[in-house]
N, C-alpha and C positions, 0 to 999 in steps of 0.2 A: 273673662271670656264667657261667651253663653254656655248656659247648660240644657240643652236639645230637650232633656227628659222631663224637667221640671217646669211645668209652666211661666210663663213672664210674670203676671203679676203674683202670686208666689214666691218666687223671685225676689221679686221689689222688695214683700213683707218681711222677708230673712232678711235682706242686705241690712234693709231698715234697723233692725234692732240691732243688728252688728253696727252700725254704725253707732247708734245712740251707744253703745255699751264702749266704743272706741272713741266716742265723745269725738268724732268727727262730724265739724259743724255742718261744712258744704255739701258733702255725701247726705247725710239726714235729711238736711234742708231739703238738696234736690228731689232725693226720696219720695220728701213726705209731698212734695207737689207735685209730682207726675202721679202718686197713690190716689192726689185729690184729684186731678181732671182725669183720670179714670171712674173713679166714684161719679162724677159731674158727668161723663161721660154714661155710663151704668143707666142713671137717673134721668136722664133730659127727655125722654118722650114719657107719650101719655101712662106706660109705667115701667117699671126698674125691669132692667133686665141684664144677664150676667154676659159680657161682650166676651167676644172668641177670641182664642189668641191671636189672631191679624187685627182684631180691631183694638186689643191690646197695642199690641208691637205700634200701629198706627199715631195711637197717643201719645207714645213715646217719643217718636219718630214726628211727630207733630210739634211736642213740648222741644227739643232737639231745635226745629227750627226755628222757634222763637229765640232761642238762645244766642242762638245765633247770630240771626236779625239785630236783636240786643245788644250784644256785643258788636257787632261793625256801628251800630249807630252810636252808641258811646264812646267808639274810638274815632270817630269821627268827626263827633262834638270836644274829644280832648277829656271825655272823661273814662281815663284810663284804670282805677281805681272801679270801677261800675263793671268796665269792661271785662277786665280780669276774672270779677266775681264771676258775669255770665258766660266766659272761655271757662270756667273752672266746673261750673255746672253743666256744661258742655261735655266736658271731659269725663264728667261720672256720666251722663246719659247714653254715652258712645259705648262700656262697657253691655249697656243693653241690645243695639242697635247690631245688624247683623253686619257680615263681615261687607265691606262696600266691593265692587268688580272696578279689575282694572282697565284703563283705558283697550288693552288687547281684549278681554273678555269681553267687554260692552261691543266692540267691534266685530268679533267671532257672533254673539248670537245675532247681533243686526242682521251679520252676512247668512246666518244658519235660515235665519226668519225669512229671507229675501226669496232665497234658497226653497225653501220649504211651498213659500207664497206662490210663486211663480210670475211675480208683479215686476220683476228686473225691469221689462219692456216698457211698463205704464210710466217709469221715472219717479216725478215728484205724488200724481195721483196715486200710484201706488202704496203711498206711504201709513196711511191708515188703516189697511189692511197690518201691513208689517208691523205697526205700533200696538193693534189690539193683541197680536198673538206673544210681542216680547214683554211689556207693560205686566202684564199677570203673571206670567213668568218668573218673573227677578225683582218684583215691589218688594221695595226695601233694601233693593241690592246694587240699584243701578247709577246710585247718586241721588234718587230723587229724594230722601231724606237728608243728603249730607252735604249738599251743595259742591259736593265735588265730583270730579267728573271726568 
């Protein structure tokens, strides 16, 4: 479960050595490659610089998707053995990842947003209005890291 008080990638660097010290391969593994496109992440403009917790959380939540992606395409191809791995690294990056909203929640703030907007009348033009004000709101909470939804 997350811990609200302790930063993510802090985080990461604790689990990290728990894990190495519990000789848990796939935990490690996963670990030490969302640590590295963080660092990659840190690093990639013209110079280093220390990213906020959201753009932490983002990588996570990024690395998360690929997993993912990886996983249906190996299972898809019949290689179940590939799959597994990347469902399993999956499964330790979801410990990071914030809690998802359920289908009623994602529905309540649509209708709060609507609500709030006053766009009811506009219909479908309405909807980017209502998208800027919920989108900020709940990133990371609404599915759009987790493919579900």
């Amino acid at each position: 479960m997350p811990e609200p008080s302790r930063p993510l990638k802090q985080r990461l660097r604790s689990d990290l050595t728990t894990a190495i010290r519990e000789r848990d391969k796939i935990r490690s593994a996963t670990i030490r490659m969302v640590l590295s496109a963080i660092t990659e992440a840190e690093v990639a403009g013209a110079e280093a610089v220390e990213l906020s917790e959201q753009q932490v959380l983002d990588v996570v939540i990024r690395e998360a998707k690929k997993r993912r992606e990886a996983e249906e395409a190996y299972a898809a191809a019949g290689r179940t053995e590939l799959a597994e791995k990347e469902h399993a690294e999956s499964a330790v990056l979801a410990d990071y990842l914030p809690a998802q909203l359920t289908a009623e929640e994602i529905s309540a703030v649509v209708a709060e947003a609507i609500e709030k907007s006053a766009v009811a009348e506009l219909g479908m033009k309405g909807m980017g209005k209502v998208m800027t004000m919920v989108t900020p709101a709940n990133e990371g909470q609404s599915g759009r890291g987790s493919g579900r939804c």
